[in-house]
C-alpha positions in Angstrom: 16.3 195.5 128.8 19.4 195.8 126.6 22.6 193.6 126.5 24.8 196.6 126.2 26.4 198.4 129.5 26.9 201.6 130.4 30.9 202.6 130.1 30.1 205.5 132.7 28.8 203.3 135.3 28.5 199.6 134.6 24.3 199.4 134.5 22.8 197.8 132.1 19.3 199.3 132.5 19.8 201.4 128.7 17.4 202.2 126.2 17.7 203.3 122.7 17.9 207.4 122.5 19.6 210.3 122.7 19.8 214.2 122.1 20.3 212.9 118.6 17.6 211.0 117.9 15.4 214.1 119.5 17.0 216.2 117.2 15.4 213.9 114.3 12.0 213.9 115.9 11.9 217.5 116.2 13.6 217.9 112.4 11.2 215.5 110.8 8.2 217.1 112.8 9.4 220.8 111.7 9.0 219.3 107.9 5.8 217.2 108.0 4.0 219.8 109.4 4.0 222.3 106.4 4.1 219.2 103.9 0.7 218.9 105.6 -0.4 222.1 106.3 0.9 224.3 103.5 1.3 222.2 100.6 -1.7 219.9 101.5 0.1 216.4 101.3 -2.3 213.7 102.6 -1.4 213.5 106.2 -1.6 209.9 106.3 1.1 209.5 103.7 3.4 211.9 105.5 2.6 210.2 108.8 3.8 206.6 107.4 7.0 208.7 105.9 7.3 210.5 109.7 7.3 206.6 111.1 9.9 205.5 108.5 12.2 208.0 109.3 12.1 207.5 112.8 12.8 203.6 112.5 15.3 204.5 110.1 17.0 207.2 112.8 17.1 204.3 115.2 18.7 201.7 113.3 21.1 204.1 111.7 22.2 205.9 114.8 22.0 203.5 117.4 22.7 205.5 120.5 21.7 204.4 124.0 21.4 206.2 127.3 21.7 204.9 130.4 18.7 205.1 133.0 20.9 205.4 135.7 23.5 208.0 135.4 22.2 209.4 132.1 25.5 209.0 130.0 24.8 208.9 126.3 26.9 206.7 123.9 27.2 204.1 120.7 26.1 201.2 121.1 29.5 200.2 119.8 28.3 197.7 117.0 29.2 199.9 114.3 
């Protein structure tokens, strides 16, 4: 559970994630695989990179949703 609370509603059942944060999943996928496939980069190395970036699109972005009315927002600690 999170300490943060849903300005829609008032729960505090959020996790981190977000149409954003998809949107980087699904960018950094659309990348690795022809680093991988095309260009034969070792697909361990682009897997550790694929990790990285996903950490680093968490901590940079910080968005929650709420599990119970689905409202997505900042975390506000910007």
């Amino acid at each position: 559970m999170s300490d943060d609370v849903c300005p829609a509603c008032g729960s505090s059942r959020t996790r981190r994630g977000g149409t954003r944060i998809w949107g980087v999943y699904v960018l950094a996928l659309m990348i690795a695989l022809p680093a991988v496939l095309l260009f034969h980069l070792h697909a361990g190395i682009v897997a550790g990179v694929l990790l990285a970036v996903i950490v680093a699109s968490h901590l940079i972005l910080d968005t929650r949703v709420c599990l119970y009315c689905g409202q997505q927002y900042g975390s506000g600690r910007r």
